[in-house]
N, CA, C and O atoms as a MOPAC input file, in Angstrom:
PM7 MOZYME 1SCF
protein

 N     99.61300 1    61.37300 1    97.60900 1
 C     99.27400 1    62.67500 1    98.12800 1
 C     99.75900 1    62.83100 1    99.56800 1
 O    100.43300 1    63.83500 1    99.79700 1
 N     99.52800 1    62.03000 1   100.51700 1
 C    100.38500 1    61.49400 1   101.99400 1
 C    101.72300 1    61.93200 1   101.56600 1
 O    102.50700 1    62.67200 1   102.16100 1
 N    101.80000 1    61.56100 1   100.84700 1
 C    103.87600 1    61.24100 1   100.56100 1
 C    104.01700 1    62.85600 1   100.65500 1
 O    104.45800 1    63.53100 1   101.58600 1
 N    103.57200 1    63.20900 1    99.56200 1
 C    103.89300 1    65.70000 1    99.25000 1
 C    103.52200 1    65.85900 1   100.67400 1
 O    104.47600 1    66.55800 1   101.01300 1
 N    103.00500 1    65.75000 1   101.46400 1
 C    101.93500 1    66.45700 1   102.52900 1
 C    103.18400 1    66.63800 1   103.73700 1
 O    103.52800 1    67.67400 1   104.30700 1
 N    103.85600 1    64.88800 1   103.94100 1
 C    104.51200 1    64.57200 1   104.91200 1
 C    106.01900 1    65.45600 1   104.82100 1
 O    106.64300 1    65.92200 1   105.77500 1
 N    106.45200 1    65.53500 1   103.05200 1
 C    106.98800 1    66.27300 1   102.75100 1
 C    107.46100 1    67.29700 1   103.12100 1
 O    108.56100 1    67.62000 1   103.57000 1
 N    106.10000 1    68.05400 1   102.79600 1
 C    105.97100 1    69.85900 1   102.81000 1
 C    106.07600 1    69.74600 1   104.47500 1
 O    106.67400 1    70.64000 1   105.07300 1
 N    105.59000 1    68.82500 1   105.08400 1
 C    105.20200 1    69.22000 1   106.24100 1
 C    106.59800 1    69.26500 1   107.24500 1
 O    106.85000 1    70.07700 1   108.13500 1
 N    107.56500 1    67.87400 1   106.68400 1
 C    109.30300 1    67.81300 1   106.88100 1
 C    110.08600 1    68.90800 1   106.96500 1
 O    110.91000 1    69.22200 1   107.82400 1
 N    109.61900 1    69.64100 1   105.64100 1
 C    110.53300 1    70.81700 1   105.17100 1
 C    110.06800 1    72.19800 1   105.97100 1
 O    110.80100 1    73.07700 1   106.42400 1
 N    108.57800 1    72.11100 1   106.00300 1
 C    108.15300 1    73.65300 1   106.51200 1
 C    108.88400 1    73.17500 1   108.17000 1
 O    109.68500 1    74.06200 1   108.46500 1
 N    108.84700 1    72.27300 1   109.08600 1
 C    109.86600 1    72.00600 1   110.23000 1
 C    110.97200 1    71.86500 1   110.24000 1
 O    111.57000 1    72.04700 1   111.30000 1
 N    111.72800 1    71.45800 1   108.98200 1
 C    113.05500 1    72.06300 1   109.12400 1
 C    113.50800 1    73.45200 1   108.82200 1
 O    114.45900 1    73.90500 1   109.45900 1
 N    112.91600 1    74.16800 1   107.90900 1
 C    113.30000 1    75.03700 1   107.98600 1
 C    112.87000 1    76.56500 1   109.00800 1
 O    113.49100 1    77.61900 1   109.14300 1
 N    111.51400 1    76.08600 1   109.61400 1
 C    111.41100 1    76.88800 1   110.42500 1
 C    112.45700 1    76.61900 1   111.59500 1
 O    112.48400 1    77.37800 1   112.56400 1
 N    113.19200 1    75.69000 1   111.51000 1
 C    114.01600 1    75.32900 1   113.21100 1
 C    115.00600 1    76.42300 1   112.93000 1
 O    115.30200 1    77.32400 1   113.71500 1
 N    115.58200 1    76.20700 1   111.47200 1
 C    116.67800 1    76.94600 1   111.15300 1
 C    116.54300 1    78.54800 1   110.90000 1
 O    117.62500 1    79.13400 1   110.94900 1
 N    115.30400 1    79.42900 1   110.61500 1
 C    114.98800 1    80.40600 1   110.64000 1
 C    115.19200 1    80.99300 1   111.76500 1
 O    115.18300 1    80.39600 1   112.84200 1
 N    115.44200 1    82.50900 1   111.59200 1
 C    115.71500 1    83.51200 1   112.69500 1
 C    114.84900 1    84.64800 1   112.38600 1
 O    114.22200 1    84.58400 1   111.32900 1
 N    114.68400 1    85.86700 1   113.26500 1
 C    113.56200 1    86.46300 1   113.03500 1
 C    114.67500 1    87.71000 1   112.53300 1
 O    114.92900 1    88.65800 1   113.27700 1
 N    115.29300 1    87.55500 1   111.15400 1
 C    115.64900 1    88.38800 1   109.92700 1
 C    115.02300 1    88.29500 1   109.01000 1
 O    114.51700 1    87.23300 1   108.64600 1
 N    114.87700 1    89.69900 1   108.24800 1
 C    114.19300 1    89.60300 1   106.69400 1
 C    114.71700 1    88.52800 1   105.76500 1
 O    115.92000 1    88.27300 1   105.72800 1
 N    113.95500 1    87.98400 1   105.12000 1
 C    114.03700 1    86.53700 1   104.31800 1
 C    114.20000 1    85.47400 1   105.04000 1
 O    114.82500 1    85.63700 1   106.08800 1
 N    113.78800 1    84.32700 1   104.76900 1
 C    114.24900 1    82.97200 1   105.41600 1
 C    113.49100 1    81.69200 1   105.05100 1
 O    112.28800 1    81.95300 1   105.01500 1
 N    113.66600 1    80.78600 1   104.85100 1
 C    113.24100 1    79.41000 1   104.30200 1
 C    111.75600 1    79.75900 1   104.65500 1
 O    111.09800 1    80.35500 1   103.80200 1
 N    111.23900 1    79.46200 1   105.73300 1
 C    109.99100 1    79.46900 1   105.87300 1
 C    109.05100 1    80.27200 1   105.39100 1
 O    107.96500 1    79.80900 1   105.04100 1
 N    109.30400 1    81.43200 1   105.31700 1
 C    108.22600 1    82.30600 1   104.84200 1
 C    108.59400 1    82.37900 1   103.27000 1
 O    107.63500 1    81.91200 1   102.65500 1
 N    109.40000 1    82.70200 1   102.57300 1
 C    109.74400 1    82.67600 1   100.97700 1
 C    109.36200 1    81.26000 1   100.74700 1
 O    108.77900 1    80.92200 1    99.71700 1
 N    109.67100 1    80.45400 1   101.65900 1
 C    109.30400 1    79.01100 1   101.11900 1
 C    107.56200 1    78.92300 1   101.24300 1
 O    107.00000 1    78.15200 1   100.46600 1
 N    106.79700 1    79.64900 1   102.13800 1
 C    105.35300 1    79.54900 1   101.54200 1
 C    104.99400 1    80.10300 1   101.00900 1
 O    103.84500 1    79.86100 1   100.63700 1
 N    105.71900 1    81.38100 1   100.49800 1
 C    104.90800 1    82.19500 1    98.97500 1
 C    105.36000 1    81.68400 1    98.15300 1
 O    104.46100 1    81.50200 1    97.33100 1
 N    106.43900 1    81.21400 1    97.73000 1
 C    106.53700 1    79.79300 1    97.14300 1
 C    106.02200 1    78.76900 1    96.70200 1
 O    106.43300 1    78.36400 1    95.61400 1
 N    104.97800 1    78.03300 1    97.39100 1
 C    104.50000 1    76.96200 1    97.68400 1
 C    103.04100 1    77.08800 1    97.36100 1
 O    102.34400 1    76.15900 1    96.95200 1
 N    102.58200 1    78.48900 1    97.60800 1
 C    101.43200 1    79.01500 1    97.07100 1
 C    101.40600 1    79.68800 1    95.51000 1
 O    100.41900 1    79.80000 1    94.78300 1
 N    102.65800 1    80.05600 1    95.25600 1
 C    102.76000 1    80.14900 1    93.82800 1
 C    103.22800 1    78.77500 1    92.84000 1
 O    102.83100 1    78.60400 1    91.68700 1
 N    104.13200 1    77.88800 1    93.56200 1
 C    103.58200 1    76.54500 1    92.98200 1
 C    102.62800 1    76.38400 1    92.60400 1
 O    102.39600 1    76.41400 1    91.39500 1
 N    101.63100 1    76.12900 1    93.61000 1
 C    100.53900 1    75.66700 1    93.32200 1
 C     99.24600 1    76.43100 1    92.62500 1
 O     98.24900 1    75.77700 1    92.31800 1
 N     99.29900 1    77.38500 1    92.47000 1
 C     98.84200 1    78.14000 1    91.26300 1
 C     99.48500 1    77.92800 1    90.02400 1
 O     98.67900 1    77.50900 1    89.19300 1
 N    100.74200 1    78.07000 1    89.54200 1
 C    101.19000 1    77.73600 1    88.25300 1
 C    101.33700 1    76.15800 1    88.07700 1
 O    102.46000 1    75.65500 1    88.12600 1
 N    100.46400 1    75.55900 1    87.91800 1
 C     99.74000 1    74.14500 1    87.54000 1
 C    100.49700 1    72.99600 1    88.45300 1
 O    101.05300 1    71.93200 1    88.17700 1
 N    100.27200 1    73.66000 1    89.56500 1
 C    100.06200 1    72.35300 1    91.07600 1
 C    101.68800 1    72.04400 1    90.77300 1
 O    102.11300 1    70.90600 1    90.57000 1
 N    102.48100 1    73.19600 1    90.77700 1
 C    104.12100 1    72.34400 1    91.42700 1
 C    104.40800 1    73.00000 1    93.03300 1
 O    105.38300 1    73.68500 1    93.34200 1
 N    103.72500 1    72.75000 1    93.58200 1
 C    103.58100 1    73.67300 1    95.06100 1
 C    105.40500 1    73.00400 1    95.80800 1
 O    106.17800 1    73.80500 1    96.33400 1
 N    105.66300 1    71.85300 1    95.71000 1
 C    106.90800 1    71.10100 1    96.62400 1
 C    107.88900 1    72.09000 1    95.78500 1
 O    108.46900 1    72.94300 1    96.45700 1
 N    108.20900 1    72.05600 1    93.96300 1
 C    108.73400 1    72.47700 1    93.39700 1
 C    108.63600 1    74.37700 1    93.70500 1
 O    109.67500 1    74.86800 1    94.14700 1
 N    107.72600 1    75.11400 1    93.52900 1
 C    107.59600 1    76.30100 1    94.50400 1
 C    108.05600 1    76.51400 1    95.74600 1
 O    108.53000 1    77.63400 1    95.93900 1
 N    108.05100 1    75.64300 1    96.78100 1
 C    108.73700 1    75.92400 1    97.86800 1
 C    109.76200 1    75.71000 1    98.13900 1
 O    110.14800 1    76.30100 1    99.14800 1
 N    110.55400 1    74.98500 1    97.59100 1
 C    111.73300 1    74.28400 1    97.43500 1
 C    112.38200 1    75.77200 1    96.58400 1
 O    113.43200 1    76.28400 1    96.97300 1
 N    111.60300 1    76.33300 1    95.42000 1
 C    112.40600 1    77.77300 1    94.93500 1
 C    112.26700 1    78.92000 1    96.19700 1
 O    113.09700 1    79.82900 1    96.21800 1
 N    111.71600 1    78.89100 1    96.74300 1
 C    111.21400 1    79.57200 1    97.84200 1
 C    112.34400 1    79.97100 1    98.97500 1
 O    112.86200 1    81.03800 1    99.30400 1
 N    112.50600 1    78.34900 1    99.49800 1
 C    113.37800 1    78.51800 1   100.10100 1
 C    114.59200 1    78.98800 1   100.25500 1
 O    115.19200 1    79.63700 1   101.11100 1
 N    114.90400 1    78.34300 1    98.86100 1
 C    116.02000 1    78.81900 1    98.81800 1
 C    116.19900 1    80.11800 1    98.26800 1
 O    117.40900 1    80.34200 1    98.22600 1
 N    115.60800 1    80.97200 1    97.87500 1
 C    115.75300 1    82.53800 1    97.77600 1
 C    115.76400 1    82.90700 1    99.21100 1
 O    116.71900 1    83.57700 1    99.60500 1
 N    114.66400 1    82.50100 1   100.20100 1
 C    114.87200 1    82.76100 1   101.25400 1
 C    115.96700 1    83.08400 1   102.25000 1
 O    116.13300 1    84.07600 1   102.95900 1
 N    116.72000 1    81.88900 1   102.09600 1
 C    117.93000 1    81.80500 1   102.56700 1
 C    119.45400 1    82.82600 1   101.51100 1
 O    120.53100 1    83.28000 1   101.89800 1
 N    118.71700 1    82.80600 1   100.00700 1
 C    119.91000 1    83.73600 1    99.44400 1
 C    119.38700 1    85.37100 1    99.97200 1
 O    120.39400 1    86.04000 1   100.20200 1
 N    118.18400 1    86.11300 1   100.19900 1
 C    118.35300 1    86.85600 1   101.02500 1
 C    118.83900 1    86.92100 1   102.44100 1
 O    119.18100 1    87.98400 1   102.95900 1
 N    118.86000 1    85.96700 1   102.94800 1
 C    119.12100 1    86.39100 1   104.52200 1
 C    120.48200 1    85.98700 1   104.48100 1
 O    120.96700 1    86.01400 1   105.61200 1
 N    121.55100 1    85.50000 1   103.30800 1
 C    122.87300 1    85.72000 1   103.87500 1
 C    123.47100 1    87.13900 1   103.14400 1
 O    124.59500 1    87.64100 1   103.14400 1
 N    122.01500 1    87.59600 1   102.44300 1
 C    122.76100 1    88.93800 1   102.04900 1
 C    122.46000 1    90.27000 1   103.05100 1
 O    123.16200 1    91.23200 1   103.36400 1
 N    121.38900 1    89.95600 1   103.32500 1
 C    121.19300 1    90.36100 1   104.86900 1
 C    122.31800 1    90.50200 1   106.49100 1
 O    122.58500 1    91.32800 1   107.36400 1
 N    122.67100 1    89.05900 1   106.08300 1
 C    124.00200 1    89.10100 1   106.82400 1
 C    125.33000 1    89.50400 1   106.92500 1
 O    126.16300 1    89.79100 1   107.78500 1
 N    125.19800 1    89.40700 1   105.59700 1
 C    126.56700 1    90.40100 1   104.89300 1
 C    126.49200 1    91.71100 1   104.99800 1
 O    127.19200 1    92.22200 1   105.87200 1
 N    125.89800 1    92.32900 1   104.40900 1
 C    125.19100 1    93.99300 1   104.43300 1
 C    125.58400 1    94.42600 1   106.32000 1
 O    126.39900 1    95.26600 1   106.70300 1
 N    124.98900 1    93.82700 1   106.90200 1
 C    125.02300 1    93.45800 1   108.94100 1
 C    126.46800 1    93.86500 1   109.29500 1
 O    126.80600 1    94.80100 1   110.02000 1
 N    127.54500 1    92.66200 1   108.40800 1
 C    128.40700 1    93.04300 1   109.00000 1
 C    129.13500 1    93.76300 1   108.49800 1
 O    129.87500 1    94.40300 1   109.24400 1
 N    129.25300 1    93.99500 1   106.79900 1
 C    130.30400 1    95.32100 1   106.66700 1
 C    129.45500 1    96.66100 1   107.21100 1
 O    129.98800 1    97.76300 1   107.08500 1
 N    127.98900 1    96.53800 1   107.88000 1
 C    127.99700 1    98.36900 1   108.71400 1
 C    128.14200 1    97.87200 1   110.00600 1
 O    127.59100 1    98.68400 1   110.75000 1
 N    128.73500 1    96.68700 1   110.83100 1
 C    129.46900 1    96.34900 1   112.13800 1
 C    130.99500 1    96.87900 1   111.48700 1
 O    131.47000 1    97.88400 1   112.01400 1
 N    131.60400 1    96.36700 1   110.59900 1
 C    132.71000 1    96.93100 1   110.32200 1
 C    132.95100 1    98.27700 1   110.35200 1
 O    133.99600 1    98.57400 1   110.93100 1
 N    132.36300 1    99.10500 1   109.94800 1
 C    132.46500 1   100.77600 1   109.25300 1
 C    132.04900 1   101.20500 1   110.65300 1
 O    132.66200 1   102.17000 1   111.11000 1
 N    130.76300 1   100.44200 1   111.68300 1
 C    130.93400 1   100.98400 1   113.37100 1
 C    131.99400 1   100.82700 1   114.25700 1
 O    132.29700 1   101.60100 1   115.16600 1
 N    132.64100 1    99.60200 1   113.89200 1
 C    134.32200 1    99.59700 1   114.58400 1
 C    135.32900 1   100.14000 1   114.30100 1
 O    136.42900 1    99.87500 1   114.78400 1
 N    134.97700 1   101.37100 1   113.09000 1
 C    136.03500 1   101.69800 1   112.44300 1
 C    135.61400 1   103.47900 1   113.20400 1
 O    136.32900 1   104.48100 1   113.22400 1
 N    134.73300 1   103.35300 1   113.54200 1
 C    134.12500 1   104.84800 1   114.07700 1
 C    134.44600 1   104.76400 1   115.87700 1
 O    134.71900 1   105.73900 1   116.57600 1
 N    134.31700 1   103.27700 1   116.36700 1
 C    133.94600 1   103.26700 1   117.72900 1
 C    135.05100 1   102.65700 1   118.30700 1
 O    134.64900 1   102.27300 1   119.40600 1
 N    136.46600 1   102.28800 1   118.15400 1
 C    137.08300 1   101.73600 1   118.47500 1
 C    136.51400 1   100.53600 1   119.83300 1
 O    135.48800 1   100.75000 1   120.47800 1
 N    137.20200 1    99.59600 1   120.00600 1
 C    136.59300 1    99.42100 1   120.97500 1
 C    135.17800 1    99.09300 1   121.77100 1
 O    134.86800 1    99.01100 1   122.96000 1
 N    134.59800 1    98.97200 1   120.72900 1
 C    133.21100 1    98.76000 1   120.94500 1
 C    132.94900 1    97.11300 1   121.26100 1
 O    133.63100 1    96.21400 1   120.76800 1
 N    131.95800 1    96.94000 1   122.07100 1
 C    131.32200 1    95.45500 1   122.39800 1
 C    130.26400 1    95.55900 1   121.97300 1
 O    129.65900 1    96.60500 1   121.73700 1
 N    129.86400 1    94.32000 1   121.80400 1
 C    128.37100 1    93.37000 1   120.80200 1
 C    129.31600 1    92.50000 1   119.93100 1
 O    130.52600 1    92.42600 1   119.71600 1
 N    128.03900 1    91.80100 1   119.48300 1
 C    128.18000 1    91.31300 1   118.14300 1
 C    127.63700 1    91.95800 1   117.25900 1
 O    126.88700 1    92.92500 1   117.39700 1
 N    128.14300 1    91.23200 1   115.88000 1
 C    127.86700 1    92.10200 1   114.49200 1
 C    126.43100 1    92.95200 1   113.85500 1
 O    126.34600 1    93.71600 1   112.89400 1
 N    125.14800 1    92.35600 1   115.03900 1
 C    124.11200 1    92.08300 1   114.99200 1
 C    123.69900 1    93.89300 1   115.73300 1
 O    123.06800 1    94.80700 1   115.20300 1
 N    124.15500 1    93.84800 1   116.66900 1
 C    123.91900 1    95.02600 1   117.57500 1
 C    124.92100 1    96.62000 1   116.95900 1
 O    124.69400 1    97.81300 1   116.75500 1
 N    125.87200 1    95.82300 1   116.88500 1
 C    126.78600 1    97.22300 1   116.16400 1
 C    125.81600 1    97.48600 1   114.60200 1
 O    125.20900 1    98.54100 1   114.42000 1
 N    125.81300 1    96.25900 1   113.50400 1
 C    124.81400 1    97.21600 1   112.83100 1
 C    123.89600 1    97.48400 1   112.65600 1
 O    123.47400 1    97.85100 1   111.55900 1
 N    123.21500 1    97.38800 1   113.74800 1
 C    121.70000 1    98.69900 1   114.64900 1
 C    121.95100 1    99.74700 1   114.84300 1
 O    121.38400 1   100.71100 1   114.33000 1
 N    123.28400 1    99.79500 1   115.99700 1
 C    123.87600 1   100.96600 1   115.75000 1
 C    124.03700 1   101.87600 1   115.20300 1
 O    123.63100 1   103.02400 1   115.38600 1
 N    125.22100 1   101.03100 1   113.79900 1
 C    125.53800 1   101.87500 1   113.07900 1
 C    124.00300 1   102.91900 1   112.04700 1
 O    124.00500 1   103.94800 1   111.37300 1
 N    122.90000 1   101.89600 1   112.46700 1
 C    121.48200 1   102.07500 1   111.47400 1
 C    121.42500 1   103.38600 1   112.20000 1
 O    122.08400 1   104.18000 1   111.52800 1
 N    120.96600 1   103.94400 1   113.20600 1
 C    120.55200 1   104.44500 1   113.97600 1
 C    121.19100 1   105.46600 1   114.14100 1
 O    120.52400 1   106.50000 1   114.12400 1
 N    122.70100 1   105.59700 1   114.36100 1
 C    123.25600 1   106.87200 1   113.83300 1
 C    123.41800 1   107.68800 1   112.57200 1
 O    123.48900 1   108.91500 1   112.50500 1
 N    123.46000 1   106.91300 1   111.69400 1
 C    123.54700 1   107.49200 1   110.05700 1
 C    121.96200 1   107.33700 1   109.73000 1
 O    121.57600 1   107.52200 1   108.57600 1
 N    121.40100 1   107.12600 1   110.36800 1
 C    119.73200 1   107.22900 1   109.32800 1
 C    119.71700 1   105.86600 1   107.91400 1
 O    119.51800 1   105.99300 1   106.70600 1
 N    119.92300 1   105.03000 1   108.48500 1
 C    120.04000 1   104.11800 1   107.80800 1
 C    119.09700 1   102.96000 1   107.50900 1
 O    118.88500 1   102.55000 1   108.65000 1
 N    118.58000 1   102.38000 1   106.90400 1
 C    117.40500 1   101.67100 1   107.41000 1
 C    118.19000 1    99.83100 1   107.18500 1
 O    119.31000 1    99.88200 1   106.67600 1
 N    117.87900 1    98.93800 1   107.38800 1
 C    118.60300 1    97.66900 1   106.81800 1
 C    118.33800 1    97.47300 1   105.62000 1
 O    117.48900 1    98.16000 1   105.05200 1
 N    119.06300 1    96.42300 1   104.95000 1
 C    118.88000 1    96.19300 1   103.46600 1
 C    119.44700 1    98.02800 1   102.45100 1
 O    119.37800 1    98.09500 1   101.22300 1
 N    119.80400 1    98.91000 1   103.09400 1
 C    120.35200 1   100.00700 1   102.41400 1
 C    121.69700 1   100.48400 1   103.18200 1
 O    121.87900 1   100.39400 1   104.39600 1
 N    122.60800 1   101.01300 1   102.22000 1
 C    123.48300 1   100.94900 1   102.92000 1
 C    124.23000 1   103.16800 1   103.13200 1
 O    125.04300 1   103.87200 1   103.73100 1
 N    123.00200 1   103.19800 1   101.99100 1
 C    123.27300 1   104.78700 1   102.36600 1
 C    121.98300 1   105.47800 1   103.51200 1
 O    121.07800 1   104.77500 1   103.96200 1
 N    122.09300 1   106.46900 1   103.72800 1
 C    121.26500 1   107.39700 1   104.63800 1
 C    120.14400 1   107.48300 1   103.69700 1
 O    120.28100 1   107.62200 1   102.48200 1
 N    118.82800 1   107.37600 1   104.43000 1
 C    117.80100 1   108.27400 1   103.44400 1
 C    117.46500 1   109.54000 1   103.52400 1
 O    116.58100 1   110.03000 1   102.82100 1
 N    118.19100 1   110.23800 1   104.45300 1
 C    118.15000 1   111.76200 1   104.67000 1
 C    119.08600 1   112.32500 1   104.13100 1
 O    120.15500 1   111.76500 1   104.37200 1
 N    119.17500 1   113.38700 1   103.36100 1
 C    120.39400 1   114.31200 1   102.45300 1
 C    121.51600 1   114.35700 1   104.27600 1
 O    121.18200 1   114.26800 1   105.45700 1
 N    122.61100 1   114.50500 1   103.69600 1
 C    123.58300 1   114.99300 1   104.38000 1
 C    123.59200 1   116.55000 1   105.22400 1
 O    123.28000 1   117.53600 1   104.55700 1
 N    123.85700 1   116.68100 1   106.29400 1
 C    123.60500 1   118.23000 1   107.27400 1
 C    124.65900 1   119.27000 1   105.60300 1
 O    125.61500 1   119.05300 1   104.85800 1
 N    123.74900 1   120.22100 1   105.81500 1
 C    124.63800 1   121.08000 1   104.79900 1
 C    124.41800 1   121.17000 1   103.44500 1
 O    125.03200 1   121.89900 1   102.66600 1
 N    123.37800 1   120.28400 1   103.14700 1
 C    123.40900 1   119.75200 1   101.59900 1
 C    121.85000 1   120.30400 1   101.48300 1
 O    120.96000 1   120.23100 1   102.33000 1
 N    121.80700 1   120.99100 1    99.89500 1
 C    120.44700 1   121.67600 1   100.07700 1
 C    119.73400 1   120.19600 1    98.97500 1
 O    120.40300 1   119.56300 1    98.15800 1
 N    118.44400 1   120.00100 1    99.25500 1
 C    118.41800 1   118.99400 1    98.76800 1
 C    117.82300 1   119.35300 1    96.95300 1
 O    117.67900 1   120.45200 1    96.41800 1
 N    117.57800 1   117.90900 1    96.35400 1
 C    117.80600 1   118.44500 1    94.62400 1
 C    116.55000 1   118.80100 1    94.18200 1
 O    115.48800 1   118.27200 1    94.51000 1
 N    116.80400 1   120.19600 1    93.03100 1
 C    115.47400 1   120.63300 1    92.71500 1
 C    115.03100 1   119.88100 1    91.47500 1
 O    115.69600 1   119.41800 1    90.54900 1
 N    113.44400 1   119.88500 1    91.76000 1
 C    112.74400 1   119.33900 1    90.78700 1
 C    113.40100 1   119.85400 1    89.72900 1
 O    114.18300 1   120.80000 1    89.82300 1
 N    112.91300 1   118.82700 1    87.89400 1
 C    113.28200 1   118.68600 1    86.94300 1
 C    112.72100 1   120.34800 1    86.44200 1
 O    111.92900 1   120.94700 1    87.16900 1
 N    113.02500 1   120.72000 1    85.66800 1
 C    112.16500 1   121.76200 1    84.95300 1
 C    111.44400 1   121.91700 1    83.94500 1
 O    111.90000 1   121.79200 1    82.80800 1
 N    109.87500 1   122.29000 1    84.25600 1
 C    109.42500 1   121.66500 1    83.00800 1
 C    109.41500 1   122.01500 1    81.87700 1
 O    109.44700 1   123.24500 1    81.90500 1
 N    109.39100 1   121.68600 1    80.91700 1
 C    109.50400 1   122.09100 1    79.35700 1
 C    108.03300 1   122.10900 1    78.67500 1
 O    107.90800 1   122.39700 1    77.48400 1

């Protein structure tokens, strides 16, 4: 029982070193994880270990998403300084964009927006 403990306890410090404060990341997917292990008949190491690593497959999609709207802001701003990180804030912030989406959630200027279904 020492042995899992020292474990979990290895892993929840490595991967918090390697975490950044982006949506998804080892540490936190790795303890809902670890708590759903251990509800579905005590595989808590095996739970966090799935955890993690979803963790980390969101946050490089996170990262990706980041930089093709840094791309589409250098393609608007010539010339622009930051890194990929700050341009797509930017780019969030001018188009009404939120992260993790890559369209506007506001209709377009000009566009009347869509009418309800009609009922029958």
């Amino acid at each position: 029982m020492r042995k899992i403990a020292l474990l979990g306890a290895v892993a929840a410090i490595t991967c918090a070193t390697a975490a950044h404060a982006e949506p998804g990341g080892c540490l936190k997917y790795g303890a809902v994880g670890a708590v759903g292990g251990h509800v579905a008949n005590h595989h808590t190491v095996l739970g966090a270990a799935a955890g993690c690593v979803t963790g980390m497959y969101k946050r490089h999609e996170y990262r990706k998403e980041a930089k093709a709207k840094a791309a589409l802001y250098d393609q608007e701003h010539p010339g622009a300084k930051g890194n990929y990180e700050a341009k797509a804030t930017a780019y969030d912030v001018e188009h009404s964009t939120t992260p993790g989406k890559m369209t506007s959630d506001t209709p377009a200027a000009g566009t009347a927006p869509a009418a309800p279904p009609a009922a029958q």
